[in-house]
PyMOL commands that place a pseudoatom at each C-alpha (Angstrom):
pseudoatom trace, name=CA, resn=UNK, resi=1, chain=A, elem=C, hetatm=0, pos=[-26.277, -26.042, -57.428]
pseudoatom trace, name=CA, resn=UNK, resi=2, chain=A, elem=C, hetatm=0, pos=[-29.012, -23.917, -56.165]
pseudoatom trace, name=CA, resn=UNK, resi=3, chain=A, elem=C, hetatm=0, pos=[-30.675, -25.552, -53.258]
pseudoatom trace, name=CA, resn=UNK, resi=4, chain=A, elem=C, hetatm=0, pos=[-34.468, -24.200, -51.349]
pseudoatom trace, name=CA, resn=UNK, resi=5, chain=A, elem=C, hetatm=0, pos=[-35.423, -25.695, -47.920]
pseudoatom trace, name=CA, resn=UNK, resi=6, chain=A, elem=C, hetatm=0, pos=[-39.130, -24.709, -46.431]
pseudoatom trace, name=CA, resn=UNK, resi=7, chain=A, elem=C, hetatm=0, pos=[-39.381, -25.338, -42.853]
pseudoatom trace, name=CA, resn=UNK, resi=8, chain=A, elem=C, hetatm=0, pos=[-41.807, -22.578, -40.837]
pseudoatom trace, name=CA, resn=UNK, resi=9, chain=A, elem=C, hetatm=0, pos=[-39.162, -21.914, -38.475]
pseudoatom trace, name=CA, resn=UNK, resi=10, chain=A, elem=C, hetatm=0, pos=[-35.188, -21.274, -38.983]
pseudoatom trace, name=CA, resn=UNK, resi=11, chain=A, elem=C, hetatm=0, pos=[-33.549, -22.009, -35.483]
pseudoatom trace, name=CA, resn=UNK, resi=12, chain=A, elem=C, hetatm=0, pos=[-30.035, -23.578, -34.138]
pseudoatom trace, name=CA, resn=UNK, resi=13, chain=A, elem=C, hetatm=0, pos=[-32.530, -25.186, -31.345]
pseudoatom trace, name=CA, resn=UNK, resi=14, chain=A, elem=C, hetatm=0, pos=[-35.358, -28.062, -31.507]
pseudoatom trace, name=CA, resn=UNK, resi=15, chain=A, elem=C, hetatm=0, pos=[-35.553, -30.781, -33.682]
pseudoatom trace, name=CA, resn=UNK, resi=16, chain=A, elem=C, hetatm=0, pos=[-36.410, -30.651, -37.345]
pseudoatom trace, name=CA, resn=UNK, resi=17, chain=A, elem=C, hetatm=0, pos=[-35.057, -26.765, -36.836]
pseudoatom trace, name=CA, resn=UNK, resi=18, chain=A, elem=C, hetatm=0, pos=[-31.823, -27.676, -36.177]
pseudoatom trace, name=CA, resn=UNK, resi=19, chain=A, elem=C, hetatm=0, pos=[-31.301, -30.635, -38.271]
pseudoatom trace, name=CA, resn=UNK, resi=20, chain=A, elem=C, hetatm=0, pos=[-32.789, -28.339, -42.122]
pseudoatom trace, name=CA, resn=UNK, resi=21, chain=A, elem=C, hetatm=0, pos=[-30.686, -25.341, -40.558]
pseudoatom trace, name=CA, resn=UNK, resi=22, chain=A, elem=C, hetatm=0, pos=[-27.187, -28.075, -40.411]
pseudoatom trace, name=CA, resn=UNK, resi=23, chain=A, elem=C, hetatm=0, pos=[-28.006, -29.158, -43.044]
pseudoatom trace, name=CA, resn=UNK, resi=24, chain=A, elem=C, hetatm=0, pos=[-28.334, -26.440, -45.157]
pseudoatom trace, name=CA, resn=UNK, resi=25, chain=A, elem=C, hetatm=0, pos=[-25.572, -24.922, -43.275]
pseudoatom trace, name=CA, resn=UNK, resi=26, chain=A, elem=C, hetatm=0, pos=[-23.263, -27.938, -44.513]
pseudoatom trace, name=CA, resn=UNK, resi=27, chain=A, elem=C, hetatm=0, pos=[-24.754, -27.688, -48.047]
pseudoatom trace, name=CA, resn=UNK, resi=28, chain=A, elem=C, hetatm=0, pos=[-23.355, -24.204, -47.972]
pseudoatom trace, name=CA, resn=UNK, resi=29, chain=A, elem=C, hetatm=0, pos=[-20.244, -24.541, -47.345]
pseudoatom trace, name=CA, resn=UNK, resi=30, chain=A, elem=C, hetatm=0, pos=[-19.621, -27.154, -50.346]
pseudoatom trace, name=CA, resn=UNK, resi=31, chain=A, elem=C, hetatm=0, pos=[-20.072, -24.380, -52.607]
pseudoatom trace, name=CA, resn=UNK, resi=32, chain=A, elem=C, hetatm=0, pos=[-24.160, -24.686, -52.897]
pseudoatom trace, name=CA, resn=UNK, resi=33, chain=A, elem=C, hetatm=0, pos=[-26.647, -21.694, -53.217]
pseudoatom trace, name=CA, resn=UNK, resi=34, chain=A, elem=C, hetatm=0, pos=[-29.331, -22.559, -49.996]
pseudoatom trace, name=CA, resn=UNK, resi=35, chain=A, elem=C, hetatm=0, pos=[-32.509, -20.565, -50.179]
pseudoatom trace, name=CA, resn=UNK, resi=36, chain=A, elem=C, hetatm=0, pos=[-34.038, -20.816, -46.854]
pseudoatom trace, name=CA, resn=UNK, resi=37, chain=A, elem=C, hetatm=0, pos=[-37.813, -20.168, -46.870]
pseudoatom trace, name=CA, resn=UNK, resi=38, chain=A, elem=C, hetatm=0, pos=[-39.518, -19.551, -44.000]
pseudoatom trace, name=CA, resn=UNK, resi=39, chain=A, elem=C, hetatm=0, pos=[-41.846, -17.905, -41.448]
pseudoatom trace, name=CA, resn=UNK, resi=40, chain=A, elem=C, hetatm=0, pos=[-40.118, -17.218, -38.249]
pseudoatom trace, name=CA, resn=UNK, resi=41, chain=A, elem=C, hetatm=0, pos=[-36.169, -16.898, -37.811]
pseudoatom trace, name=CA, resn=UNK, resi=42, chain=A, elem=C, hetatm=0, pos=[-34.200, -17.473, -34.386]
pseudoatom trace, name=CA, resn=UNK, resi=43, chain=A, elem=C, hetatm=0, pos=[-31.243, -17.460, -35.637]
pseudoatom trace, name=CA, resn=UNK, resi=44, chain=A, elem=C, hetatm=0, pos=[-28.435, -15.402, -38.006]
pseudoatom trace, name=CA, resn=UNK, resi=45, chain=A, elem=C, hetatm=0, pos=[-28.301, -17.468, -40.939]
pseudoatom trace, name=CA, resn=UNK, resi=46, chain=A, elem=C, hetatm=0, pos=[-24.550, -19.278, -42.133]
pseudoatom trace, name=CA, resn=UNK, resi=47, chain=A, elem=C, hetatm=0, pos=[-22.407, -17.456, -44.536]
pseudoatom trace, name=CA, resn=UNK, resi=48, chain=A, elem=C, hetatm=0, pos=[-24.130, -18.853, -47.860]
pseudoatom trace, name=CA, resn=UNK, resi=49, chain=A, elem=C, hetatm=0, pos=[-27.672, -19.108, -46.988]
pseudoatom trace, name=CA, resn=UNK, resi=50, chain=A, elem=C, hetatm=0, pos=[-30.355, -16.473, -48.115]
pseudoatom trace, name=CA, resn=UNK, resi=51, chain=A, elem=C, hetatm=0, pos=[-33.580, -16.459, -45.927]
pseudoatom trace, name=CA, resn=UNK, resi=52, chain=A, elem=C, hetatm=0, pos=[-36.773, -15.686, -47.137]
pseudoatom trace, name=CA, resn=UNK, resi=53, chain=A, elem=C, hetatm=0, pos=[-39.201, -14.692, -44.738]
pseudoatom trace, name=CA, resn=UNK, resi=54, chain=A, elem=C, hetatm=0, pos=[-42.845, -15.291, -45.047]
pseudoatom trace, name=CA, resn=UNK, resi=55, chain=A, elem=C, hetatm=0, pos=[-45.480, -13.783, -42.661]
pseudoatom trace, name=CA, resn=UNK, resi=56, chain=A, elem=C, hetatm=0, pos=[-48.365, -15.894, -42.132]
pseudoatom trace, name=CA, resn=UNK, resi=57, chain=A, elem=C, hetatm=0, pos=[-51.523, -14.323, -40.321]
pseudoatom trace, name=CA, resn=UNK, resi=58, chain=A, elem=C, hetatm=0, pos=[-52.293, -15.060, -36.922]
pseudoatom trace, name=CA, resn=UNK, resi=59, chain=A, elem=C, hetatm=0, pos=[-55.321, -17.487, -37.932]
pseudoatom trace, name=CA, resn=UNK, resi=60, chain=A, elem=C, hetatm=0, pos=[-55.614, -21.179, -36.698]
pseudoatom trace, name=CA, resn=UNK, resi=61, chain=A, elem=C, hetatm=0, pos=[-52.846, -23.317, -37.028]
pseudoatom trace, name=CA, resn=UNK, resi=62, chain=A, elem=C, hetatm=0, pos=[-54.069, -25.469, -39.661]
pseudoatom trace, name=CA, resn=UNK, resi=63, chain=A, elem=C, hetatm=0, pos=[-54.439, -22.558, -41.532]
pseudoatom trace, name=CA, resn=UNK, resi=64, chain=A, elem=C, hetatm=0, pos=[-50.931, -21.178, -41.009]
pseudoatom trace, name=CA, resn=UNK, resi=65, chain=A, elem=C, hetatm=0, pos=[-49.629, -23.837, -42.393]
pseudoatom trace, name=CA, resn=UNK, resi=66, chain=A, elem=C, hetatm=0, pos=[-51.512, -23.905, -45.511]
pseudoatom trace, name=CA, resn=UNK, resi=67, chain=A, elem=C, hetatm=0, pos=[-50.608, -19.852, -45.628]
pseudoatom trace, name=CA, resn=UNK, resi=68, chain=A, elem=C, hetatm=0, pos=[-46.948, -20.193, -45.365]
pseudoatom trace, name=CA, resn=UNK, resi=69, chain=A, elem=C, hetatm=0, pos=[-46.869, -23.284, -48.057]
pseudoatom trace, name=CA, resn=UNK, resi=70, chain=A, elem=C, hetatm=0, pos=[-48.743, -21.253, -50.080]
pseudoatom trace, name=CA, resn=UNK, resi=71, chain=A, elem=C, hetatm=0, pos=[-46.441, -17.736, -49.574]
pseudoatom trace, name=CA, resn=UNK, resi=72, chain=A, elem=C, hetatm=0, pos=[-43.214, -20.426, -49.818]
pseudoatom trace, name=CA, resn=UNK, resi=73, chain=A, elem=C, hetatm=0, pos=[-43.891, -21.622, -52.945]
for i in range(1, 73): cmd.bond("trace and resi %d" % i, "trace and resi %d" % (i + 1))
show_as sticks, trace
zoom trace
């Protein structure tokens, strides 16, 4: 099954980083396709998981959010 994740951030540290990246990570190794969108990465991606970077521009954050949903999707 193919499988996408957004999250703005792929890390192995923090919170909601962490938790989409084990996730995913997990996913992966059950035989799934993980498409990992997003707009900063901190970390090698797992065997099995394709990142997607997005840049967002350096505007206010509201508005970096509502680029990189917009670039994700």
């Amino acid at each position: 099954m193919k499988i996408a994740f957004a999250y703005t951030t792929f890390s192995d540290t923090g919170g909601v980083e962490r938790a989409s990246r084990d996730l995913a990570a997990s996913l992966a190794l059950r035989g799934h396709a993980i498409d990992f969108h997003c707009a900063e990465v901190r970390a090698e991606a797992p065997e099995g998981i394709t990142l997607h970077r997005h840049r967002v521009p350096a505007w206010p954050h509201a508005l970096q959010i509502a680029a990189f949903a917009r670039a994700a999707s």
